[in-house]
mmCIF file of the N, C-alpha and C atoms, coordinates in Angstrom:
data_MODEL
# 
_entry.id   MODEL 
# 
loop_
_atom_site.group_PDB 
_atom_site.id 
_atom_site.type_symbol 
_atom_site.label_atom_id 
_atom_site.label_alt_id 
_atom_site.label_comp_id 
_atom_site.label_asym_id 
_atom_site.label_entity_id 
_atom_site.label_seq_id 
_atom_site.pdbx_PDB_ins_code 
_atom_site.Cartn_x 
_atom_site.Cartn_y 
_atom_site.Cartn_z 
_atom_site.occupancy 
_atom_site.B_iso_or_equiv 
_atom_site.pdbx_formal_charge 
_atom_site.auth_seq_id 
_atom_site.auth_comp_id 
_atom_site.auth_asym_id 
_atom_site.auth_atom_id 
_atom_site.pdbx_PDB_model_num 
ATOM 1   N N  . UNK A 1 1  ? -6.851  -14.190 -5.510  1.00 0.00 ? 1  UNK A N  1 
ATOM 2   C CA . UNK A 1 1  ? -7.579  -12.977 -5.805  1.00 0.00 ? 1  UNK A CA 1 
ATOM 3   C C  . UNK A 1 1  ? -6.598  -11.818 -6.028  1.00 0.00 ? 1  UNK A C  1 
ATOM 4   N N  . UNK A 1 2  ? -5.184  -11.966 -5.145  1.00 0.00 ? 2  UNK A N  1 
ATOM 5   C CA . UNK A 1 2  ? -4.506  -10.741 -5.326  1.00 0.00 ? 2  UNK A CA 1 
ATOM 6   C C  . UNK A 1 2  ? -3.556  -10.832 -6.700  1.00 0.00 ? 2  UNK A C  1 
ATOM 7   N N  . UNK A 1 3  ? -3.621  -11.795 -7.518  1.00 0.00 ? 3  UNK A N  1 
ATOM 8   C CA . UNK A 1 3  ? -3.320  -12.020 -9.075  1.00 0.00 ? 3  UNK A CA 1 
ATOM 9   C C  . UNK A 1 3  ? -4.084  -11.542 -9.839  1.00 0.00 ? 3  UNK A C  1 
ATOM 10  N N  . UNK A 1 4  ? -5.511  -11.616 -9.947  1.00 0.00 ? 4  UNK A N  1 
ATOM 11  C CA . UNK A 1 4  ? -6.451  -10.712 -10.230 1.00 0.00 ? 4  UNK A CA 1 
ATOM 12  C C  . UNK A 1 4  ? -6.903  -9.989  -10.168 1.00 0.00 ? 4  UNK A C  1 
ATOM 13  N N  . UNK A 1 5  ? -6.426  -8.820  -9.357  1.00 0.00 ? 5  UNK A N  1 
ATOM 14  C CA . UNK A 1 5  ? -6.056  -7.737  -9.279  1.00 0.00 ? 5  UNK A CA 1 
ATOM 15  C C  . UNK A 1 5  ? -5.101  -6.943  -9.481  1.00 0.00 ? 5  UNK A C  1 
ATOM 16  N N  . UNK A 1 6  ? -4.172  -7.711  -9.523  1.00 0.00 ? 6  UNK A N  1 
ATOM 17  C CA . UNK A 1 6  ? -3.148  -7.539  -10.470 1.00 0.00 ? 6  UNK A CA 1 
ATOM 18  C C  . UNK A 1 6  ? -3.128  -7.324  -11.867 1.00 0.00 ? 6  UNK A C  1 
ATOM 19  N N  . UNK A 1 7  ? -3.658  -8.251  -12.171 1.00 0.00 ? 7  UNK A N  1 
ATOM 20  C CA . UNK A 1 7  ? -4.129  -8.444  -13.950 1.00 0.00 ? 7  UNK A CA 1 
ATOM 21  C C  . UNK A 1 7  ? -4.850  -7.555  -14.306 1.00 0.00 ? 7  UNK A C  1 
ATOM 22  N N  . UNK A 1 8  ? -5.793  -7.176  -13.449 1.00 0.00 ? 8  UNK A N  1 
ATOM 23  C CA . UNK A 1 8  ? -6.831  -5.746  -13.885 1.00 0.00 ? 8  UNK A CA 1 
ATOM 24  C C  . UNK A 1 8  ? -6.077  -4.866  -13.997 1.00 0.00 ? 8  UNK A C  1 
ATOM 25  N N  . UNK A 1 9  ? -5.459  -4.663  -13.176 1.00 0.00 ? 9  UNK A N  1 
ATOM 26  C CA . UNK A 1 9  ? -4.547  -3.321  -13.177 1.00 0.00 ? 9  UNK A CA 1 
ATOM 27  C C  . UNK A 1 9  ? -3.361  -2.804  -14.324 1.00 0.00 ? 9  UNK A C  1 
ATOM 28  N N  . UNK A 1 10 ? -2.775  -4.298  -14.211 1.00 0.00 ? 10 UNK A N  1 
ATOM 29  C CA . UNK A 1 10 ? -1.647  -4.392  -16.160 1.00 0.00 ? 10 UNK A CA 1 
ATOM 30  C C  . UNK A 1 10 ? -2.697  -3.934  -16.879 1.00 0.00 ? 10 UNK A C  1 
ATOM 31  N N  . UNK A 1 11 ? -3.947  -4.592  -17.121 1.00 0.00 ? 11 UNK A N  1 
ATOM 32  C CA . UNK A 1 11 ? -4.444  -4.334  -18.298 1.00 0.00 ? 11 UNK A CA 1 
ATOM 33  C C  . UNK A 1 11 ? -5.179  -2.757  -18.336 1.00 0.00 ? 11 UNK A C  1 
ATOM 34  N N  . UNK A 1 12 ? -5.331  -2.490  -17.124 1.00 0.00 ? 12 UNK A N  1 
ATOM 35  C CA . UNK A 1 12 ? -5.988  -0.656  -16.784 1.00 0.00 ? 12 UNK A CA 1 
ATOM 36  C C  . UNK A 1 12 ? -4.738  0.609   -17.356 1.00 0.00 ? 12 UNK A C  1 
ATOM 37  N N  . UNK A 1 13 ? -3.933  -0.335  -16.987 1.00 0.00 ? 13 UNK A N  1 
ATOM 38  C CA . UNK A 1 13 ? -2.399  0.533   -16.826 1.00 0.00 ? 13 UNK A CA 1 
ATOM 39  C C  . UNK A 1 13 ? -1.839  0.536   -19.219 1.00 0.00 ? 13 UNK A C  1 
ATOM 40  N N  . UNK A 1 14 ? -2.582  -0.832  -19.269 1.00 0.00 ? 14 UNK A N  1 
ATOM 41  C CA . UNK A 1 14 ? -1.927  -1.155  -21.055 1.00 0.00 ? 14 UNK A CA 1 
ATOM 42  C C  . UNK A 1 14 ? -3.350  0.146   -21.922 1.00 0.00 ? 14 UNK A C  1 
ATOM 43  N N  . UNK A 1 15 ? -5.064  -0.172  -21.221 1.00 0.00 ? 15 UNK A N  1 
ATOM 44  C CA . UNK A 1 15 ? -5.949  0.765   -21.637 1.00 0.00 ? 15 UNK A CA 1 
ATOM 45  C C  . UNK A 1 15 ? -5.342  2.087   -21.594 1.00 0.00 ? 15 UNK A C  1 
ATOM 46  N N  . UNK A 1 16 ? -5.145  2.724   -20.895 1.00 0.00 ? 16 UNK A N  1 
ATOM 47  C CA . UNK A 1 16 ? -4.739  3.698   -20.537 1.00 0.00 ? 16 UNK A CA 1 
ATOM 48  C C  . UNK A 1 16 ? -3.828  4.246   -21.491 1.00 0.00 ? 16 UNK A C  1 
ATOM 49  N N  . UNK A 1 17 ? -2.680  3.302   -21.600 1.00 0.00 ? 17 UNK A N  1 
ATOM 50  C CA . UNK A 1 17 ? -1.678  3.868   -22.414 1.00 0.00 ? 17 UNK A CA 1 
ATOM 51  C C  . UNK A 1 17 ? -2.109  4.155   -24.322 1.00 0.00 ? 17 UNK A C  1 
ATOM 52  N N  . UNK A 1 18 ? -2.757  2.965   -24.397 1.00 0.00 ? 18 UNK A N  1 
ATOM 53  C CA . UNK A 1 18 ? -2.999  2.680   -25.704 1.00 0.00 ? 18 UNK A CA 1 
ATOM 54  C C  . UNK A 1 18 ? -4.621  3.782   -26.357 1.00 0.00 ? 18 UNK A C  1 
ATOM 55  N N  . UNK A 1 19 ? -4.923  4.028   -24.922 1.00 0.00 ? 19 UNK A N  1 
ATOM 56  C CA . UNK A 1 19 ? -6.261  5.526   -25.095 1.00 0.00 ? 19 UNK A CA 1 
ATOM 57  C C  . UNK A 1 19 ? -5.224  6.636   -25.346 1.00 0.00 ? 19 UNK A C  1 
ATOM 58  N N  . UNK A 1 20 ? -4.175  6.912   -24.310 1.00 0.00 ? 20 UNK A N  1 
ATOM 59  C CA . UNK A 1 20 ? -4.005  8.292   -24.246 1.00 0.00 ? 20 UNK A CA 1 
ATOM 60  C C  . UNK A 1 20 ? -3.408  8.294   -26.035 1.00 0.00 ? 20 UNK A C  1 
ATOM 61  N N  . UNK A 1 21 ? -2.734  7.338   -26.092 1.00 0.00 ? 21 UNK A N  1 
ATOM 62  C CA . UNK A 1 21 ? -2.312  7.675   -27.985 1.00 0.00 ? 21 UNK A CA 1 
ATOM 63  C C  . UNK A 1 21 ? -3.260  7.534   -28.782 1.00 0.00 ? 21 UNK A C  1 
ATOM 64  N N  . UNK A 1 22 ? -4.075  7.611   -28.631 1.00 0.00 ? 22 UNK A N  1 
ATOM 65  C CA . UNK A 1 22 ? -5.212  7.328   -29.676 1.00 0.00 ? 22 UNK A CA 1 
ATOM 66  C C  . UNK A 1 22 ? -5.623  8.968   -29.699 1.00 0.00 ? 22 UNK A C  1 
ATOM 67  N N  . UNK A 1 23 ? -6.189  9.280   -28.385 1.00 0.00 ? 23 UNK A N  1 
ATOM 68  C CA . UNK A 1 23 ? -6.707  10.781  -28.654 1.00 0.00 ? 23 UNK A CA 1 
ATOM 69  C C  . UNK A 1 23 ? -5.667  11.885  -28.642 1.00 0.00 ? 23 UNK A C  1 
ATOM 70  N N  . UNK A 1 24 ? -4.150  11.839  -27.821 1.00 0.00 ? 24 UNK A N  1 
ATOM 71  C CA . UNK A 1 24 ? -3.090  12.577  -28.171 1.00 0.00 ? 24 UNK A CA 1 
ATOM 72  C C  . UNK A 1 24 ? -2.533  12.544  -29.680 1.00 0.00 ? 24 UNK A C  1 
ATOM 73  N N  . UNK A 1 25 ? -2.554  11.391  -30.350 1.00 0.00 ? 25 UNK A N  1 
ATOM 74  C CA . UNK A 1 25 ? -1.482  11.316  -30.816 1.00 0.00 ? 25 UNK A CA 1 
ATOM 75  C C  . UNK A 1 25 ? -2.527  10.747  -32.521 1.00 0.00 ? 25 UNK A C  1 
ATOM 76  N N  . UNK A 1 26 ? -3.941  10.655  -32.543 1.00 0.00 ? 26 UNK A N  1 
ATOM 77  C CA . UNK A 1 26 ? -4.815  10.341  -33.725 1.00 0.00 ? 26 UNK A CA 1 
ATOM 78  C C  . UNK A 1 26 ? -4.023  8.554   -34.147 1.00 0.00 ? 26 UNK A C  1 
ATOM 79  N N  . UNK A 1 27 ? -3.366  7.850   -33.150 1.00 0.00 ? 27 UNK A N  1 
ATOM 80  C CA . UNK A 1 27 ? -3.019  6.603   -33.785 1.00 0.00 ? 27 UNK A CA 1 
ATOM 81  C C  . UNK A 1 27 ? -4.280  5.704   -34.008 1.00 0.00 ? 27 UNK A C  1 
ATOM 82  N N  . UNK A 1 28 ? -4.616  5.471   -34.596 1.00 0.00 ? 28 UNK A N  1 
ATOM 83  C CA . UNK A 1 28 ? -5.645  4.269   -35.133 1.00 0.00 ? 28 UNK A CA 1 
ATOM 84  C C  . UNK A 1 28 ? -5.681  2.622   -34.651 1.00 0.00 ? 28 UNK A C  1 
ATOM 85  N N  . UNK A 1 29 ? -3.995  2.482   -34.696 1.00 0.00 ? 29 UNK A N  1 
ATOM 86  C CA . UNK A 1 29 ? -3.625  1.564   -34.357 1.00 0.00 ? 29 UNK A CA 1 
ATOM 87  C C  . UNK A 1 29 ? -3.662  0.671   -32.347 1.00 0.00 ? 29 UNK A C  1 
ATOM 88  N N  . UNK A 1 30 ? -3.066  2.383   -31.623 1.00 0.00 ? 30 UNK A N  1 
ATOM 89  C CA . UNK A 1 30 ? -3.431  2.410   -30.294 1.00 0.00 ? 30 UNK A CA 1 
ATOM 90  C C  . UNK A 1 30 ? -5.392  2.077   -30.132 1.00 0.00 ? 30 UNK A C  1 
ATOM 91  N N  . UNK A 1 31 ? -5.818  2.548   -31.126 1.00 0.00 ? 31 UNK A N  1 
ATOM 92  C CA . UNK A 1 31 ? -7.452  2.213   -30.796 1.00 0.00 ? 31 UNK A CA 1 
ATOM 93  C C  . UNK A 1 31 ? -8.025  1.232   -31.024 1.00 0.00 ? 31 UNK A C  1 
ATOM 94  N N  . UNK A 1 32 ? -6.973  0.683   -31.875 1.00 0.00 ? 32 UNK A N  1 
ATOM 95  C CA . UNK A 1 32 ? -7.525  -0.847  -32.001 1.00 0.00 ? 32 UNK A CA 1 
ATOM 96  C C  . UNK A 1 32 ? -7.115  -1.538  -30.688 1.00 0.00 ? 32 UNK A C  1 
ATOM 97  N N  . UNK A 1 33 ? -5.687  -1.550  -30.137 1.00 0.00 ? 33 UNK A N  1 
ATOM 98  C CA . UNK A 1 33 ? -5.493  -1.944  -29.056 1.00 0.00 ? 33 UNK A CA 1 
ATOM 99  C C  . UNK A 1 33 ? -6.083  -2.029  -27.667 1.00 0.00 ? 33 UNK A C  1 
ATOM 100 N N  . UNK A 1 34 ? -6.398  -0.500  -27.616 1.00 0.00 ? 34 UNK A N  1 
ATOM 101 C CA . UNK A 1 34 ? -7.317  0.303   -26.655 1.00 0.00 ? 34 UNK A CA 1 
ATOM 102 C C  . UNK A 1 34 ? -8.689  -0.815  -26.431 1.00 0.00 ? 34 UNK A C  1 
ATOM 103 N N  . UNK A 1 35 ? -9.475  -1.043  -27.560 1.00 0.00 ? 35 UNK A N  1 
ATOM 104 C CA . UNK A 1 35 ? -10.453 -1.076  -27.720 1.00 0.00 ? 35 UNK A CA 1 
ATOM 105 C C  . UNK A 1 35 ? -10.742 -2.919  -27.243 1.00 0.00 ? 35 UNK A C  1 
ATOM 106 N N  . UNK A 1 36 ? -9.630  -3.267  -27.614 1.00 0.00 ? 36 UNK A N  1 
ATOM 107 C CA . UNK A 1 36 ? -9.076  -5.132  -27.569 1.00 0.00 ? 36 UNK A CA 1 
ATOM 108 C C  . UNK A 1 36 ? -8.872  -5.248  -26.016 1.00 0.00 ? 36 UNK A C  1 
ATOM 109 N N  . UNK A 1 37 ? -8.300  -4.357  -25.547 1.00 0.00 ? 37 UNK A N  1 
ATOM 110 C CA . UNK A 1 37 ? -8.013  -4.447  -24.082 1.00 0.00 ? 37 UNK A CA 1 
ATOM 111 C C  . UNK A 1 37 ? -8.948  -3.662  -23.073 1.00 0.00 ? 37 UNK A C  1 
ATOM 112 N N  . UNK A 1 38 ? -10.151 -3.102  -23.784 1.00 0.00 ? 38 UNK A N  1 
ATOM 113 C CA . UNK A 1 38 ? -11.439 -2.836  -23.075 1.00 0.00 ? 38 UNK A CA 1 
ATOM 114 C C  . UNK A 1 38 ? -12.160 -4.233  -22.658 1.00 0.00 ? 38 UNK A C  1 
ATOM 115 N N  . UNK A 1 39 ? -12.133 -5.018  -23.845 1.00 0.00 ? 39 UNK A N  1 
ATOM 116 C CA . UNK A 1 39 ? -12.730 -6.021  -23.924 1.00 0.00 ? 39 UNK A CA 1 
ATOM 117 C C  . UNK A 1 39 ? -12.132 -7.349  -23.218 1.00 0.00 ? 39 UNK A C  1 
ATOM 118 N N  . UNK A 1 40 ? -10.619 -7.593  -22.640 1.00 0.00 ? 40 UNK A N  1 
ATOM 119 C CA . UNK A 1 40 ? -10.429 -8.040  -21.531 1.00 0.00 ? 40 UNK A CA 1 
ATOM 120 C C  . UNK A 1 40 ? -10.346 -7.460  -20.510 1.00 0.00 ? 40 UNK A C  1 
ATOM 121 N N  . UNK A 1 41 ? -10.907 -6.292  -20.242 1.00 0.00 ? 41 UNK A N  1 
ATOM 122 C CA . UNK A 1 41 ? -10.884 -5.733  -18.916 1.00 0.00 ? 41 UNK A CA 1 
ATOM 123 C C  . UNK A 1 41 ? -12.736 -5.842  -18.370 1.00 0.00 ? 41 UNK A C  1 
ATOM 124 N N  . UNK A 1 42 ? -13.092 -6.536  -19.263 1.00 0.00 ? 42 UNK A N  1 
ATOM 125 C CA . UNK A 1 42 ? -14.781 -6.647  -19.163 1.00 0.00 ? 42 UNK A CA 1 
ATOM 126 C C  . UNK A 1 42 ? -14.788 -8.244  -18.762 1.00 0.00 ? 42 UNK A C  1 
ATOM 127 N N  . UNK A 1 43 ? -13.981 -8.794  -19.490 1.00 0.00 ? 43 UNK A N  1 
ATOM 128 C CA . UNK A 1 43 ? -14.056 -10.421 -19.009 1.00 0.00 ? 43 UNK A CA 1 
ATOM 129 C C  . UNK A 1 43 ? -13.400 -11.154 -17.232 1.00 0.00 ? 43 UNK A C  1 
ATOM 130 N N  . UNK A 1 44 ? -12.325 -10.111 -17.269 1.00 0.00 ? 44 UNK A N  1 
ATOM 131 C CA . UNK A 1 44 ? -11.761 -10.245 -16.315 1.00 0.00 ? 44 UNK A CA 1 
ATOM 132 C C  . UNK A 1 44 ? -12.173 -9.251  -15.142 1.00 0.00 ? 44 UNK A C  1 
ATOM 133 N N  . UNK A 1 45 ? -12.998 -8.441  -15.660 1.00 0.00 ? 45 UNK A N  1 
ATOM 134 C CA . UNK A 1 45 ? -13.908 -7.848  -14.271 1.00 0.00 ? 45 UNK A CA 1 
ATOM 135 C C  . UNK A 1 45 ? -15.046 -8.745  -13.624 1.00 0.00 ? 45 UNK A C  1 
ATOM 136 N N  . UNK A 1 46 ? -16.045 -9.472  -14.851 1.00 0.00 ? 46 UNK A N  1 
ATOM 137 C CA . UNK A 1 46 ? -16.766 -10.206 -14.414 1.00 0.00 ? 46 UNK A CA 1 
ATOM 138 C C  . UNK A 1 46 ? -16.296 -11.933 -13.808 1.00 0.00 ? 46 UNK A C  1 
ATOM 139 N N  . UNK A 1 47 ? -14.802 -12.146 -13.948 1.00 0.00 ? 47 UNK A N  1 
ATOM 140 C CA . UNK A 1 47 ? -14.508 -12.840 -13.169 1.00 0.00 ? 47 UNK A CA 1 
ATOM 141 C C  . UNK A 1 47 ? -13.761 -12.405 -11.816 1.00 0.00 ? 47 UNK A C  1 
ATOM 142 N N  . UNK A 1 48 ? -13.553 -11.101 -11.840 1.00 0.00 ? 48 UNK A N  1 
ATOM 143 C CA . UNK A 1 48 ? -13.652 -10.899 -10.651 1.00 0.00 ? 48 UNK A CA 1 
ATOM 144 C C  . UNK A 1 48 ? -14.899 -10.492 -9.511  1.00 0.00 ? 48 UNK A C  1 
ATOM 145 N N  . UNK A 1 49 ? -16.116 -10.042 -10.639 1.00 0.00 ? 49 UNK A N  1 
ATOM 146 C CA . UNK A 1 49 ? -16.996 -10.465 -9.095  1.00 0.00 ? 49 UNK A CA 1 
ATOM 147 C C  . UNK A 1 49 ? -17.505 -11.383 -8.906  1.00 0.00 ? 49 UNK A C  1 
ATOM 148 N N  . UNK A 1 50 ? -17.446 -12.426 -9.814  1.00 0.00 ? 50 UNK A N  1 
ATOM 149 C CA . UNK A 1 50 ? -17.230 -14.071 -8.958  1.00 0.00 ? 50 UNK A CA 1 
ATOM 150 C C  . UNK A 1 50 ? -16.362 -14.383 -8.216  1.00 0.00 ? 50 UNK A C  1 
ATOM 151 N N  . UNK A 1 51 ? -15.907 -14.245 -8.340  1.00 0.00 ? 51 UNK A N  1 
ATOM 152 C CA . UNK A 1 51 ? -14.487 -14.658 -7.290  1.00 0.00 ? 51 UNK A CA 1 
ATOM 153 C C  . UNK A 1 51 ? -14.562 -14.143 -5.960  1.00 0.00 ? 51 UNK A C  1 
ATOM 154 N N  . UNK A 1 52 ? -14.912 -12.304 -6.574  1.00 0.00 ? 52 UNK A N  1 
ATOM 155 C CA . UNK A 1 52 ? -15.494 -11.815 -4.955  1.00 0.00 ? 52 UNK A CA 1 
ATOM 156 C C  . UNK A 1 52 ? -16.520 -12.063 -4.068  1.00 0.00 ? 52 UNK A C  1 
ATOM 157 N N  . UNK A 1 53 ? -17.788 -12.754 -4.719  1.00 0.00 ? 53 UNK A N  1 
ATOM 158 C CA . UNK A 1 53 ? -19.028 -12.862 -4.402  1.00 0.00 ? 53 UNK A CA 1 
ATOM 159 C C  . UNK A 1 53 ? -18.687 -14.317 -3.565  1.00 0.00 ? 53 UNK A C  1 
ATOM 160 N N  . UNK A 1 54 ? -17.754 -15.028 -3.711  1.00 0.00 ? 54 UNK A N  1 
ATOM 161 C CA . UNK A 1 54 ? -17.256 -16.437 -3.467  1.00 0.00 ? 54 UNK A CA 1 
ATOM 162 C C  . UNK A 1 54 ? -16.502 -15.765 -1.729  1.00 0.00 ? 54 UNK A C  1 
ATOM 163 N N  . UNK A 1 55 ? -15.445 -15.315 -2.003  1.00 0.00 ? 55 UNK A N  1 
ATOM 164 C CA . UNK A 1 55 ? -14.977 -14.420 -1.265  1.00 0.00 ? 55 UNK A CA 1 
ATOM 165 C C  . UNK A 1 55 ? -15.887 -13.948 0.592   1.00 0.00 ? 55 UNK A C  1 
ATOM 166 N N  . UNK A 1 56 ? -16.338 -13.349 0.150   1.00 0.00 ? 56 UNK A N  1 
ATOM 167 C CA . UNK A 1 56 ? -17.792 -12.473 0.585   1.00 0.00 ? 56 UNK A CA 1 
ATOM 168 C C  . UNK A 1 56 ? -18.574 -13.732 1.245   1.00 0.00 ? 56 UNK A C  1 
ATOM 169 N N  . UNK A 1 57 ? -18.339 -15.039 0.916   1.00 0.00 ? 57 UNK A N  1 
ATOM 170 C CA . UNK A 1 57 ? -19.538 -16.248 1.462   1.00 0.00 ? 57 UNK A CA 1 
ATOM 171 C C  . UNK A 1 57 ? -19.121 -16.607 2.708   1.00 0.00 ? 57 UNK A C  1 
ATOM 172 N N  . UNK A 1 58 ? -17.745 -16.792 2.294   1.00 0.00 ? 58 UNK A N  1 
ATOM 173 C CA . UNK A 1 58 ? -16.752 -17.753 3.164   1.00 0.00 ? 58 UNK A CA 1 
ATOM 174 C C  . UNK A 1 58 ? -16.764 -16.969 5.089   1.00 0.00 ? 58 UNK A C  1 
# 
C-alpha cells in the first residue's frame, strides 16, 4: 500500500507540474500531459480504495 501511495503522489507531483505550465505558461502541450495524468490519477485512486477497503477488513 505504501508503493501506492507513492505512485499517487509522483503522479500528483507530474499533474501539478504539467497544470502549472499550462495556465502560467499557455503550453498546450503541458495540457495534454496534465490532462493524461489526470486520468491515471483516477485509475490509480480507485485502486487505491480497494486496496484500502481490503485494508480496513483485516
Amino acid at each position: 500500500m505504501k508503493e501506492l501511495v507513492e505512485k499517487i503522489a509522483a503522479l500528483v507531483a507530474e499533474f501539478n507540474k504539467d497544470a502549472n505550465a499550462q495556465i502560467e505558461n499557455g503550453n498546450k502541450a503541458a495540457g495534454t500531459r496534465a490532462r493524461k495524468a489526470s486520468l491515471e490519477i483516477e485509475k490509480v485512486m480507485k485502486e487505491f480504495r480497494k486496496v484500502s477497503l481490503e485494508e480496513s477488513k483485516k
